[in-house]
VMD Tcl script that draws the C-alpha trace (Angstrom):
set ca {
  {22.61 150.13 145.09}
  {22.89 152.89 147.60}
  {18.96 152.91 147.98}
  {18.70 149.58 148.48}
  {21.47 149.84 151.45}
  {19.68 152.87 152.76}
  {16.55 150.03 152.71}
  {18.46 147.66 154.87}
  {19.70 149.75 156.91}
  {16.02 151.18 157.47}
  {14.90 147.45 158.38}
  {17.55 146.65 160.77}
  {17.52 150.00 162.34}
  {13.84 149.69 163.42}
  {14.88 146.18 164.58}
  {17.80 147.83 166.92}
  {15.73 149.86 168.22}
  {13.43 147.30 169.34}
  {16.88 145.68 170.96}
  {17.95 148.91 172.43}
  {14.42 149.67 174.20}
  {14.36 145.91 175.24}
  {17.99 146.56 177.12}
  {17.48 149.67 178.78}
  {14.80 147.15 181.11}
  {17.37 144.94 180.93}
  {20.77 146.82 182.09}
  {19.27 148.09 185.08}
  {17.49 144.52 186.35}
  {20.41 142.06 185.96}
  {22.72 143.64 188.65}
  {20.38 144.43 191.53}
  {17.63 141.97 190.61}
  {18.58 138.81 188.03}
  {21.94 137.64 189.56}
  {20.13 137.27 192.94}
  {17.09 135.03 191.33}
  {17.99 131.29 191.35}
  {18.21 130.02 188.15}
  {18.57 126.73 186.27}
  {22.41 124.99 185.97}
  {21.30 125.16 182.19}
  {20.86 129.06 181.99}
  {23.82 130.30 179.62}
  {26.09 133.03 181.18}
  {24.88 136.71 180.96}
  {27.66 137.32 178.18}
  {25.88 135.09 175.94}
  {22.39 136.84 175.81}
  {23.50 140.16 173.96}
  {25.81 138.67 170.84}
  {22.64 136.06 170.44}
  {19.65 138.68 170.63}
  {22.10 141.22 168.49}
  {22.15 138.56 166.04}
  {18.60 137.62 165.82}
  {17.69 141.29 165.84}
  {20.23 141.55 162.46}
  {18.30 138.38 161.26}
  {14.52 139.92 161.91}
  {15.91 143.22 160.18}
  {16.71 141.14 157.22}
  {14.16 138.92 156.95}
  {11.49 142.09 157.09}
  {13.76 143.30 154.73}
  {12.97 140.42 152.24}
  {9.51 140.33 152.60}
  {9.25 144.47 151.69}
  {11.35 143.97 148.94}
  {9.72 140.92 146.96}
  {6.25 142.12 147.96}
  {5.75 145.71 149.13}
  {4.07 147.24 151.88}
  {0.50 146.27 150.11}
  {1.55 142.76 148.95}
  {3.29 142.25 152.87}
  {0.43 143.64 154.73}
  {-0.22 140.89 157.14}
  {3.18 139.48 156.99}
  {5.04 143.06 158.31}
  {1.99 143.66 160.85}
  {2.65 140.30 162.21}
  {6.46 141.42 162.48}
  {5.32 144.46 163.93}
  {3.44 142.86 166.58}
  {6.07 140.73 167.51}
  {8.84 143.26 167.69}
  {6.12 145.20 170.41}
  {5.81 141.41 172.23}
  {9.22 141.40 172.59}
  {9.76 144.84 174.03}
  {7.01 143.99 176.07}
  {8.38 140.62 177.56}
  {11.90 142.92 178.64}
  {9.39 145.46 180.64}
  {7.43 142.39 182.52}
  {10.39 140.44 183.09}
  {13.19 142.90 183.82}
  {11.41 146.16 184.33}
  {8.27 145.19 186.56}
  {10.04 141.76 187.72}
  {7.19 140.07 186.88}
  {8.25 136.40 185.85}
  {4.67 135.24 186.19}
  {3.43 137.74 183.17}
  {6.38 137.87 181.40}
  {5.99 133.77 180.95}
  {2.60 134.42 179.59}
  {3.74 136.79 177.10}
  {6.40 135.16 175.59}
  {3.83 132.63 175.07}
  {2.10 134.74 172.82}
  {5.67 136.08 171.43}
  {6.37 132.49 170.47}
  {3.21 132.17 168.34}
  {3.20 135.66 167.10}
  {7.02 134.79 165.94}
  {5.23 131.35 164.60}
  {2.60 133.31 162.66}
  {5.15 135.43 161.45}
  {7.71 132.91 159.89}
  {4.77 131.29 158.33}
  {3.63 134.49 156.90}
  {6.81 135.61 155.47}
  {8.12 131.67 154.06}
  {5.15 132.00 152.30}
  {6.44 135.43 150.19}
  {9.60 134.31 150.72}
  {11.51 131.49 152.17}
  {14.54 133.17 152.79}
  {12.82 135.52 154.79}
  {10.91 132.64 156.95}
  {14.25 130.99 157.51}
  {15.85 133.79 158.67}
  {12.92 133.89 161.77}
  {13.57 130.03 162.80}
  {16.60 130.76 164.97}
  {14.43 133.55 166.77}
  {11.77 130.64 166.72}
  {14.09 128.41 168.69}
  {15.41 131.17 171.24}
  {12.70 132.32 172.55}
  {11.03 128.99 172.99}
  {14.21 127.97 174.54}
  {13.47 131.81 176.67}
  {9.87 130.79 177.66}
  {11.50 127.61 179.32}
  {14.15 129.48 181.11}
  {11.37 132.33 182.00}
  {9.63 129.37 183.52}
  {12.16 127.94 185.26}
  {13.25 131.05 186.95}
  {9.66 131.91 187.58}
  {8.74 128.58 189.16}
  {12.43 128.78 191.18}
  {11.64 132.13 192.79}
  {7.93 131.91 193.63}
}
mol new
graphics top color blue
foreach p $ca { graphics top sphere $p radius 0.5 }
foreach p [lrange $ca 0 end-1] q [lrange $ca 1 end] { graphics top cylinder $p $q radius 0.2 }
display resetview
């Protein structure tokens, strides 16, 4: 029992992490540089973004989690590099949005977050479909994250 905590904990750690580097692009940007962007009535307040990516990252954590444990690092291959590369994408998107203020870029890469994310719920509903239902609600936010990315990018051009 206590390995298998240590395993989870392992899993959602790496996931932090990915939050934590994410938000130190974001901290700095939204008081000097987001607030003064126009934005869509539809964009939630700034409260709401860190209990919703602070849940997803606890949901990615878990789902990876899954995956490892029915199928192992050798059985998971593709399935945990996909979740690698999309835990990279979405550092990456934080740095070109909030760290270069770069809403043009950033929209392209959450593009190719949003299908990496795709390939990756696909990949792990087919080990396990726990695991690929535990990616849909990161699925939905980000798509729901390209359109605000747009928004704000086409509003400030």
């Amino acid at each position: 029992m206590a390995k298998t905590i240590a395993e989870i904990v392992g899993f959602l750690l790496v996931c932090v992490a990915a939050g934590a580097m994410g938000s130190a692009f974001t901290a700095r940007a939204i008081p000097e540089w987001y607030v003064a962007l126009q934005k869509p009535p539809w964009t939630p307040p700034n409260g709401v973004f860190g209990p919703v990516w602070s849940a997803l990252y606890l949901m990615m954590g878990l789902a990876a989690w899954l995956v490892w444990r029915k199928a192992g690092w050798t059985g998971a291959t593709t399935a945990l590099a996909l979740f690698c590369v999309q835990l990279v994408l979405n550092v990456l998107w934080s740095a070109l949005f909030f760290g270069m203020r770069a809403p043009g870029a950033a929209f392209i890469e959450i593009v190719l977050l949003w299908v990496m994310i795709a390939a990756t719920l696909v990949s792990f509903w087919k080990i396990t479909p726990a695991a690929g239902a535990l990616l849909v609600p990161y699925l939905l936010w980000v798509a729901f994250a390209a359109a605000l990315n747009l928004a704000v990018w086409r509003m400030n051009r």
